[in-house]
TORVO-937987 format. One record per residue (C-alpha): z, x, y; residue in three letters. Coordinates in nm, 4 decimals. Each point is the difference from the previous one (the first is absolute). Layout:
// residues N
(r (Z X Y) "ALA");
...
END
This chain:
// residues 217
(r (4.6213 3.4132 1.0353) "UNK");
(r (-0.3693 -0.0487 0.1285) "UNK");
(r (-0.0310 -0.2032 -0.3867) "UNK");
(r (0.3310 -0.2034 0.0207) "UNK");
(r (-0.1074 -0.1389 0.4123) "UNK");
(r (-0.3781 -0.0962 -0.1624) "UNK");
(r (0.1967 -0.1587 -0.3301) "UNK");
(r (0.2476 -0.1689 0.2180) "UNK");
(r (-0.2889 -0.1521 0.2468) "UNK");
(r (-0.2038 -0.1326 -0.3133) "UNK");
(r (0.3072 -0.1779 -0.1039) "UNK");
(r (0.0314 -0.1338 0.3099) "UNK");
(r (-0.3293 -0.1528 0.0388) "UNK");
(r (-0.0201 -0.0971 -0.3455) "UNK");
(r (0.3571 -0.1893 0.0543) "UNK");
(r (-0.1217 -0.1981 0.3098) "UNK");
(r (-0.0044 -0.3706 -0.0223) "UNK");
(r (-0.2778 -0.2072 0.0377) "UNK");
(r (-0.0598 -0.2351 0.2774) "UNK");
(r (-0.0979 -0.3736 -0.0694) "UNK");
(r (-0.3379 0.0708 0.1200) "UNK");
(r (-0.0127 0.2732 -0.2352) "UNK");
(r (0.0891 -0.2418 -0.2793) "UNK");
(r (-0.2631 -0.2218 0.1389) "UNK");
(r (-0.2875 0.2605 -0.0294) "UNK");
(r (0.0752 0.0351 -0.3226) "UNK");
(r (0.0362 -0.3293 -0.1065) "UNK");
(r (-0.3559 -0.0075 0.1438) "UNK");
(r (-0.1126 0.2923 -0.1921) "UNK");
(r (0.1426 -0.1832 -0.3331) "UNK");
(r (-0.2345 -0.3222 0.1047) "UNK");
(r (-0.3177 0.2312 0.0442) "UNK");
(r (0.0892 0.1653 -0.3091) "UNK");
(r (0.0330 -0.3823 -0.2067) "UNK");
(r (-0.3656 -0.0907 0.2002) "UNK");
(r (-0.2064 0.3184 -0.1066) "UNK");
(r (0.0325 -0.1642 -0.3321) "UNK");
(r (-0.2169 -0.2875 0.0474) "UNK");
(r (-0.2594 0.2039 0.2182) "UNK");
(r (-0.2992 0.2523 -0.1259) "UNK");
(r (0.0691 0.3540 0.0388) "UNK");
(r (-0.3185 0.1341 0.0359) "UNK");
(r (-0.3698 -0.1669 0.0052) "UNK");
(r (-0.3187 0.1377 -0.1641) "UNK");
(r (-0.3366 -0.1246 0.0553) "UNK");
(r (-0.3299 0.1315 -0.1473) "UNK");
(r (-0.3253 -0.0911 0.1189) "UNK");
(r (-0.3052 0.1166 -0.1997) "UNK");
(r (-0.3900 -0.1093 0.0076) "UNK");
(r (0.0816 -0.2670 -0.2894) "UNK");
(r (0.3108 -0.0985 0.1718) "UNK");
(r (-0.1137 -0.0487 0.3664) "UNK");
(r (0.3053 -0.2819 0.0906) "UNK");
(r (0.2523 0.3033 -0.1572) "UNK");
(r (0.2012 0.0018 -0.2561) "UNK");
(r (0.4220 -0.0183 0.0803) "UNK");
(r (0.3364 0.1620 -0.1736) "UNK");
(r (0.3478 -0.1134 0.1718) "UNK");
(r (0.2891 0.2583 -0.1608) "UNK");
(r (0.3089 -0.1873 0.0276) "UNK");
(r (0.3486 0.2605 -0.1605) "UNK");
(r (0.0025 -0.2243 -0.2799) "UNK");
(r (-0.3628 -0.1148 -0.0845) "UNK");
(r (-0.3788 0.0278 0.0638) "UNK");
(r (-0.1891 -0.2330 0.0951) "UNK");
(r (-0.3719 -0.0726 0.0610) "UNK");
(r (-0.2866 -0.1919 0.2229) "UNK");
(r (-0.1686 -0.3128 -0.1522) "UNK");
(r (0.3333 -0.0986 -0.2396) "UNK");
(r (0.0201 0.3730 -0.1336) "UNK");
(r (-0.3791 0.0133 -0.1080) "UNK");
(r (-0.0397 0.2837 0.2806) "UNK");
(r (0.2259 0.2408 -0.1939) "UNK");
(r (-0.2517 -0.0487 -0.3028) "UNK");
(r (-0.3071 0.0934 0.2115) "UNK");
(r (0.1782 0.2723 0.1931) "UNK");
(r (0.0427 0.1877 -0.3582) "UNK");
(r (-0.3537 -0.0556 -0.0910) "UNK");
(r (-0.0839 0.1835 0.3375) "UNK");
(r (0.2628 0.2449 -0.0966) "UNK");
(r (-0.1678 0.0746 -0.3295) "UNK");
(r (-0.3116 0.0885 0.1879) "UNK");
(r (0.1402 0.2926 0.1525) "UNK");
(r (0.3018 0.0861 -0.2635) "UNK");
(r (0.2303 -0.1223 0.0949) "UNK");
(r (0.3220 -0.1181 -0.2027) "UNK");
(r (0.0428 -0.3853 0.0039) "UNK");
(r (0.2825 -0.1413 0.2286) "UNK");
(r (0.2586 -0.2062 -0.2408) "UNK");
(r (0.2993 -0.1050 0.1146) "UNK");
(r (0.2105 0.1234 -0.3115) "UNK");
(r (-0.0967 0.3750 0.1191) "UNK");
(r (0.2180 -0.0583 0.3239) "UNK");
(r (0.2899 0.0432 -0.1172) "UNK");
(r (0.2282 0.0304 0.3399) "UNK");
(r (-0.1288 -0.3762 -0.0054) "UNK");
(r (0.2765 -0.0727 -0.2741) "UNK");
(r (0.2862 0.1703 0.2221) "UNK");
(r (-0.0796 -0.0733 0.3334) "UNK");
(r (0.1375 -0.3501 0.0180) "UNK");
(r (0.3417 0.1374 -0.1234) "UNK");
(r (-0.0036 0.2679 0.2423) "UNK");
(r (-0.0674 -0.2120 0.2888) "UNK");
(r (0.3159 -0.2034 -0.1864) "UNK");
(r (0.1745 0.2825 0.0305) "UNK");
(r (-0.0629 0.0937 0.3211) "UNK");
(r (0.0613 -0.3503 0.1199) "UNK");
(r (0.3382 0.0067 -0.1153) "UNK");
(r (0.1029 0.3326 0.1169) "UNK");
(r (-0.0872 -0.0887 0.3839) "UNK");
(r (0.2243 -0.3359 -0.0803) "UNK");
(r (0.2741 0.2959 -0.0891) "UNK");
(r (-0.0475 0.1574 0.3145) "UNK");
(r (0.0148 -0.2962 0.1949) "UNK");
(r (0.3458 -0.1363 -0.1815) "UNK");
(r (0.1577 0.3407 0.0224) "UNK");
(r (-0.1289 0.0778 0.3766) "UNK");
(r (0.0267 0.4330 -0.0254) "UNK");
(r (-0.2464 0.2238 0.0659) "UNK");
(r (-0.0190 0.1800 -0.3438) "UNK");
(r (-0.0473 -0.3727 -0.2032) "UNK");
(r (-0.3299 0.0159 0.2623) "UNK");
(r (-0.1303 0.3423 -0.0581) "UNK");
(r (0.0323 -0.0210 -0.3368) "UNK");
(r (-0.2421 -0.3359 0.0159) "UNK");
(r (-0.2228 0.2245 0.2035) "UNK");
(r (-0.0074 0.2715 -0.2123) "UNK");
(r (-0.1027 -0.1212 -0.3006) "UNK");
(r (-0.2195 -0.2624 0.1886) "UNK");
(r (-0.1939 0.2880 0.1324) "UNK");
(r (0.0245 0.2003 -0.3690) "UNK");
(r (-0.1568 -0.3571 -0.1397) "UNK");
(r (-0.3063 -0.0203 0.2675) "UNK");
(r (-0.1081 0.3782 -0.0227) "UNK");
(r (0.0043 -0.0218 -0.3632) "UNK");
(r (-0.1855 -0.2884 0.0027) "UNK");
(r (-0.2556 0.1224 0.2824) "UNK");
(r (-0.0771 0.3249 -0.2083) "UNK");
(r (-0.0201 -0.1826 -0.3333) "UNK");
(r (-0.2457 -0.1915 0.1639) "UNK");
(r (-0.2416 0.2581 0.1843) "UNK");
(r (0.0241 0.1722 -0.3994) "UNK");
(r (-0.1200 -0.3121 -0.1066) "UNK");
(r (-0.3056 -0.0357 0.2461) "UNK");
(r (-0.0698 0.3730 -0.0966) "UNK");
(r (0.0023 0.0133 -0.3457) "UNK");
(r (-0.2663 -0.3575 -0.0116) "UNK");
(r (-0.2064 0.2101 0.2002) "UNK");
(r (0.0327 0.3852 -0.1799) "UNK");
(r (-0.0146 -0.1086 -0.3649) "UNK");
(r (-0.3087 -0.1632 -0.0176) "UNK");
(r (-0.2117 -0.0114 -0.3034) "UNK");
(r (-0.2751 0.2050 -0.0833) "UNK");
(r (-0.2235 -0.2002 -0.1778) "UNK");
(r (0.0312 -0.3108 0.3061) "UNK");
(r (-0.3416 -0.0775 0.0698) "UNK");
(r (0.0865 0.1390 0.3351) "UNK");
(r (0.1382 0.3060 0.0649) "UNK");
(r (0.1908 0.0568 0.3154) "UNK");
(r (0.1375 0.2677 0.0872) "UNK");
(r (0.3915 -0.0269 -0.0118) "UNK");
(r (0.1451 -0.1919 0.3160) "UNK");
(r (0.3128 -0.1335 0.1267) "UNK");
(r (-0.0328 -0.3924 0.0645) "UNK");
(r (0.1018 -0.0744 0.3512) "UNK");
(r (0.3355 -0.0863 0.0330) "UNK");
(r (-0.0621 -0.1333 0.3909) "UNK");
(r (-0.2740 -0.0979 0.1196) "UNK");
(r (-0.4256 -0.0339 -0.1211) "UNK");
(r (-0.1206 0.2414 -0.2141) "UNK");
(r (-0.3843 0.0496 -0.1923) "UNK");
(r (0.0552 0.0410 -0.3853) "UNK");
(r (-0.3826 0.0232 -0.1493) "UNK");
(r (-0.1383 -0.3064 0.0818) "UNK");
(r (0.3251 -0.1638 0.0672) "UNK");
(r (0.1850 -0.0821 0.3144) "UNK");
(r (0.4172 -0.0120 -0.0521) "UNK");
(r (0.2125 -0.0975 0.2580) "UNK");
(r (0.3330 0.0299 -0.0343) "UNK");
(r (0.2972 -0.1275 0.2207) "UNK");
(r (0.4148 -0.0724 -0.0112) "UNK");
(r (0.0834 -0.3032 0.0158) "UNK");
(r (0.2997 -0.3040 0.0381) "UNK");
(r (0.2563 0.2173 -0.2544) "UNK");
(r (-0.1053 0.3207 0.1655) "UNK");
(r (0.1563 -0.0988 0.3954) "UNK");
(r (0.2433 -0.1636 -0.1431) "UNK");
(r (0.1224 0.3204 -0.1773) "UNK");
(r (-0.0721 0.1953 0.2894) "UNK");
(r (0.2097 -0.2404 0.2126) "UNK");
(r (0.3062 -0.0047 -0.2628) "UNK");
(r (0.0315 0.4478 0.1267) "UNK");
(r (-0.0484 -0.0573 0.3689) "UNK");
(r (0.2869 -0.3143 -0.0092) "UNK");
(r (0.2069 0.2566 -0.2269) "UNK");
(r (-0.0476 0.2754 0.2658) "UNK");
(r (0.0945 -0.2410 0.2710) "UNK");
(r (0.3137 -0.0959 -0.1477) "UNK");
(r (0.0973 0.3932 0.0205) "UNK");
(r (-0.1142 -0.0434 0.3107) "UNK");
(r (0.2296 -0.2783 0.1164) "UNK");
(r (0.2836 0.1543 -0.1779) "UNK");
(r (-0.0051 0.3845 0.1055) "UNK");
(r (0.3055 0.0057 0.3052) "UNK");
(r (0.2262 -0.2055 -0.1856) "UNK");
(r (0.3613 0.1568 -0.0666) "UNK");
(r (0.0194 0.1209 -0.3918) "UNK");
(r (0.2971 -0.2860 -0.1391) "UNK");
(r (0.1210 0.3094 -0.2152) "UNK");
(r (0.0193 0.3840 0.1536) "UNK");
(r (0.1412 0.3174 -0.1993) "UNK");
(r (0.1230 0.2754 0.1761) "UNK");
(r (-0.2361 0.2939 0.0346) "UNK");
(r (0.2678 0.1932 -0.1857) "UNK");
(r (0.0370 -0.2591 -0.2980) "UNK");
(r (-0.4078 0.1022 -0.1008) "UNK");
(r (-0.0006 0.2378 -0.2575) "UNK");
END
C-alpha cells in the first residue's frame, strides 16, 4: 500500500501541467543551449620564458582554436614535447564530432516540452541534459589527466606525472598554464538552472490526468 501511495504521487507530479512561465524558462534554456555554440568552452593559456606575452587555446564543442591565427597551437606542442607530452589535434577529440548534434538534440527536446506543457516531457529534457553534462565533465577531467600521466620518457624533460589544472594557475616545469571556462561554459550552466526553474514554476499545479490509487498496479 506504502508502494502504490509513492507510485500514485510520482504520477501525479509527473502529470502536472506546466505554467507559461515554465514554458518560458525553457524556451530560455533552448536559446542558451543554441548560444553555447558560438562561445569557447574552456580557455588555456601557457606562459613560458620563450613565450613571455603567453601562448592561448579557446575549446569551443565543435573545434579548437588558437592565439596568433592558430600558430599558438603549433608552439604549445613544441612546449609539450619538452616535457612529453602528447600533441593536442583536434581529430583526437572526438566528442567534438557529436556535440553539435547533441546540443541539436537537446534543443529540440526542450521545444517538446514546451509544445506539450507536462511535467514528464520536462524531466525527461532534464535528465538526459544532466546525463549529457556529467559525461561530458568527466570525459573531460580524463582528458586533462591522461596529457598529464602519460608523458614520455625520453622528453628532454622529465616531470613527474601531473594533472593540468582544470581551474585556475598552475606551475608545469618551467611553464605557467592557466586555465578558465568560458562564454559556452555559463551558458550551459544557465540552460540547468532555467530547466530547474521551470520545475520550479510548475510544482503546485493540478495533474490534467489522475489515476486512482487503486488503478496502480
Amino acid at each position: 500500500m506504502a508502494l502504490q501511495k509513492l507510485l500514485h504521487k510520482n504520477e501525479r507530479f509527473f502529470y502536472k501541467r506546466l505554467t507559461v512561465v515554465s514554458r518560458l524558462w525553457i524556451l530560455l534554456a533552448v536559446f542558451c543551449l543554441g548560444a553555447s555554440f558560438f562561445f569557447p568552452l574552456w580557455h588555456i593559456n601557457l606562459v613560458a620564458p620563450q613565450y613571455p606575452e603567453g601562448l592561448d587555446l579557446w575549446i569551443y564543442g565543435h573545434q579548437l582554436t588558437a592565439g596568433n591565427e592558430g600558430q599558438d597551437l603549433n608552439e604549445i606542442n613544441i612546449l609539450n614535447h619538452y616535457i612529453g607530452m602528447q600533441p593536442l589535434q583536434q581529430a583526437d577529440f572526438v566528442e567534438m564530432t557529436f556535440i553539435p548534434f547533441a546540443l541539436g538534440f537537446f534543443i529540440l527536446f526542450g521545444l517538446r516540452a514546451v509544445v506539450f506543457g507536462v511535467m514528464s516531457k520536462l524531466v525527461d529534457f532534464l535528465v538526459l541534459y544532466l546525463y549529457f553534462c556529467v559525461f561530458s565533465g568527466i570525459n573531460f577531467i580524463y582528458r586533462m589527466y591522461s596529457y598529464g600521466h602519460h608523458l614520455d620518457p625520453k622528453a628532454p624533460i622529465n616531470p613527474d606525472p601531473f594533472w593540468p589544472t582544470l581551474l585556475g594557475t598552475k606551475q608545469i616545469a618551467n611553464m605557467t598554464q592557466t586555465s578558465l571556462p568560458q562564454g559556452a561554459s555559463y551558458f550551459l550552466a544557465g540552460a540547468l538552472v532555467c530547466l530547474l526553474m521551470a520545475i520550479v514554476f510548475s510544482w503546485r499545479q493540478k495533474p490534467f490526468y489522475e489515476s486512482p490509487v487503486g488503478a496502480l498496479p
